[in-house]
Backbone bond lengths (Angstrom), bond angles and torsions (degrees), N, CA, C in turn:
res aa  C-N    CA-C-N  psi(-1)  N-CA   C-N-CA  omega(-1)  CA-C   N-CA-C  phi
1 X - - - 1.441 - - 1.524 108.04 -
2 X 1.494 120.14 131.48 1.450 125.64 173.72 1.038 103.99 -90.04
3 X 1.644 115.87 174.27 1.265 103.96 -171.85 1.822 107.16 -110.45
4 X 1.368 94.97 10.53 1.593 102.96 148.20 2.076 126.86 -44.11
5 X 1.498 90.45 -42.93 1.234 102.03 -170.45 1.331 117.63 -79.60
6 X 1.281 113.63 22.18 1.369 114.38 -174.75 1.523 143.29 60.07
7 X 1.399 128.22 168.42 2.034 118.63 -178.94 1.369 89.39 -58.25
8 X 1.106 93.14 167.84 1.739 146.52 158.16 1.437 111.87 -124.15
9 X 1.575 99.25 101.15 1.783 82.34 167.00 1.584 107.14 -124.22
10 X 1.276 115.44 130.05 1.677 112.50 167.24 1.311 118.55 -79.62
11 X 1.157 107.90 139.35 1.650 123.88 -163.64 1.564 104.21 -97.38
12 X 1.118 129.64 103.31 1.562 105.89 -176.96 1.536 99.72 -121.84
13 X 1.476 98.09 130.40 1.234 118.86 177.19 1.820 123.21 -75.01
14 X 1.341 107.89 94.55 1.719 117.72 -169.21 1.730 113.34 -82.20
15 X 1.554 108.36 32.85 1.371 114.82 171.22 1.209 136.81 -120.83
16 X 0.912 134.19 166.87 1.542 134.32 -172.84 1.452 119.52 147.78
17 X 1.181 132.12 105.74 1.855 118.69 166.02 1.201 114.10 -68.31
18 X 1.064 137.88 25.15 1.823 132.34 175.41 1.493 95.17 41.35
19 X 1.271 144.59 14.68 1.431 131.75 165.67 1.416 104.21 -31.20
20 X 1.315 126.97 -74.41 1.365 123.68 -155.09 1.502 124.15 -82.09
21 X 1.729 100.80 6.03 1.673 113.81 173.57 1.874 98.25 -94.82
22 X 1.664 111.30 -23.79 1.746 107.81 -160.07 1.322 107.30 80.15
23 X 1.595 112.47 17.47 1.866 89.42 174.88 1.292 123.98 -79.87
24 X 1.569 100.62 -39.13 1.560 115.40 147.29 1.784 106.09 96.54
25 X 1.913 97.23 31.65 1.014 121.35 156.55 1.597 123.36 -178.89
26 X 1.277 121.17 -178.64 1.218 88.76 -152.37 1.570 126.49 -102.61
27 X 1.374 115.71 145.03 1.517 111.56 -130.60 1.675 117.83 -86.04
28 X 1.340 108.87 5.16 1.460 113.32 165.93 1.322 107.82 -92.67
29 X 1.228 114.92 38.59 1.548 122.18 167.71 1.550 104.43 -143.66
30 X 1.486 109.26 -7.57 1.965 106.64 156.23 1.543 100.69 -46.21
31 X 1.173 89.15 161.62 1.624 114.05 147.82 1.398 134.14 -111.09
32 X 1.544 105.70 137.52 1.620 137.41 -179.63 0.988 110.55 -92.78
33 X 1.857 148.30 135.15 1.119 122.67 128.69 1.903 103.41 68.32
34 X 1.268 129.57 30.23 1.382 126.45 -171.58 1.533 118.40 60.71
35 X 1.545 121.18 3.59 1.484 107.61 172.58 1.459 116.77 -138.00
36 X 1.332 133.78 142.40 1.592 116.94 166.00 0.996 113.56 -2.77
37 X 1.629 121.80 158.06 1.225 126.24 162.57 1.890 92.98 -97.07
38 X 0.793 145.64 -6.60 1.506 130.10 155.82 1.484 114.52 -89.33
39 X 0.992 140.86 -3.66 1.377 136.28 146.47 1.612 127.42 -63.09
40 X 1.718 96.22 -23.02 1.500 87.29 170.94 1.480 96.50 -113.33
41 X 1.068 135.77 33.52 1.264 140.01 -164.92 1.941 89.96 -123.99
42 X 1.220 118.28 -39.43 1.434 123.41 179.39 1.479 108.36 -88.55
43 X 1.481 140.44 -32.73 0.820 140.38 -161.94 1.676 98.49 -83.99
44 X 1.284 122.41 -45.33 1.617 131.83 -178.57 1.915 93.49 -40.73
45 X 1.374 91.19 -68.44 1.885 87.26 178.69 1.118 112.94 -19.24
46 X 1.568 106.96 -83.96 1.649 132.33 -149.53 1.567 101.11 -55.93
47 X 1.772 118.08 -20.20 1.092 115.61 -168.68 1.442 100.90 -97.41
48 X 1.339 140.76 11.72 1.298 146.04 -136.12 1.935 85.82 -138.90
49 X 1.410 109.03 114.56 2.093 103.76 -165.71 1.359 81.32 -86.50
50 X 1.335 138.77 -21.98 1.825 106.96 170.38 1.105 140.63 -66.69
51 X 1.314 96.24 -2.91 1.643 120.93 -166.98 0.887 97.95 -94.66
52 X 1.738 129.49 126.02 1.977 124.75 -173.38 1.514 85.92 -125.97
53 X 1.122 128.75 -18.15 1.312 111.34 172.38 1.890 105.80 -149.42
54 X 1.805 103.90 151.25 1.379 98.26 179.60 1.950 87.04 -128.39
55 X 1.358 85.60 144.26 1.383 108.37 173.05 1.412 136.01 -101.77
56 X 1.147 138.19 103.78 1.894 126.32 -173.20 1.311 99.64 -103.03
57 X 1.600 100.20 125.25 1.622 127.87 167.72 1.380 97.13 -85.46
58 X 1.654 126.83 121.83 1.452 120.53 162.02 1.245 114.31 -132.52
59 X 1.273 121.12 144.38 1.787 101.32 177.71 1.915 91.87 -77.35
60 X 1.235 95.85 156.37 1.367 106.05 -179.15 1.584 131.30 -84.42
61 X 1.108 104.06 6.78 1.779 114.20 151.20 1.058 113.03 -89.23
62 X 1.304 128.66 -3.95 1.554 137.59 156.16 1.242 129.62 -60.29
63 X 1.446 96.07 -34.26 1.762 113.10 -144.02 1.252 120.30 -49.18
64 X 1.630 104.86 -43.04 1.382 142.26 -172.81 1.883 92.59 -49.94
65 X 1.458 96.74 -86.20 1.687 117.29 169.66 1.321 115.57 -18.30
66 X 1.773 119.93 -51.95 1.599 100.22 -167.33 1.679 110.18 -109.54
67 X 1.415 94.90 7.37 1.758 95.49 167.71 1.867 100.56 -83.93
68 X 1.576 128.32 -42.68 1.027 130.76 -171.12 1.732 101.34 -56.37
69 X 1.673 124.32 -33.41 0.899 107.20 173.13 1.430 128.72 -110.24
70 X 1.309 101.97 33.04 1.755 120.41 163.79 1.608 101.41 -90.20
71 X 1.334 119.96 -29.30 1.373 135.87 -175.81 1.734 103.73 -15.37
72 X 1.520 107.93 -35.04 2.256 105.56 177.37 1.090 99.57 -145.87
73 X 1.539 124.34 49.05 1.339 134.73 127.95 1.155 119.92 -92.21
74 X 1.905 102.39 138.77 1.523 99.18 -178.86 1.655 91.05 -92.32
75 X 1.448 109.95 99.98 1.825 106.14 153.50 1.393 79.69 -153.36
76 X 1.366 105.65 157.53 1.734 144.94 -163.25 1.564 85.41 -83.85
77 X 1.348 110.92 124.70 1.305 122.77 158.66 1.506 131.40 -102.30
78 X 1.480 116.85 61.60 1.588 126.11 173.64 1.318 119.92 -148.34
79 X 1.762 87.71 146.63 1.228 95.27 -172.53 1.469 107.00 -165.30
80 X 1.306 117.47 -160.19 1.908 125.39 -177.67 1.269 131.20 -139.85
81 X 1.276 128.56 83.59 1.213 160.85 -142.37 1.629 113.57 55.00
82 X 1.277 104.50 70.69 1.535 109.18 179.86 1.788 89.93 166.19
83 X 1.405 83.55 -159.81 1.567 124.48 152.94 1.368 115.14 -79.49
């Protein structure tokens, strides 16, 4: 990819209540393998060279929750009223 062709940004969606798993919260904040499942869900991006930017959608009673578990992910945590 040149950089004619413009960003790439992945949009990742940081929602879900696990209602329909019974986890009985919300489930990109389970754990995989010892980490969030949105930590390896953000990290795939950042590791992905087309990807110039990754994005986290969170509802914002979340916010708190999925930055604590970005806590040893390398992705940039800022933003304006959110993630």
């Amino acid at each position: 990819m040149s950089e004619s062709d413009g960003a790439v940004v992945a949009v990742v969606l940081g929602a879900g209540q696990g209602t329909r798993m019974g986890a009985g919260r919300n489930k990109v904040l389970l754990t995989l393998r010892g980490k969030p499942i949105l930590v390896h869900a953000l990290a795939a991006f950042e590791q992905t060279p087309q990807v110039t930017e990754t994005l986290l959608v969170a509802h914002p009673d979340e916010e708190a929750m999925c930055l604590e578990a970005m806590e040893n992910c390398p992705v940039e945590a800022i933003g304006e009223n959110g993630l």
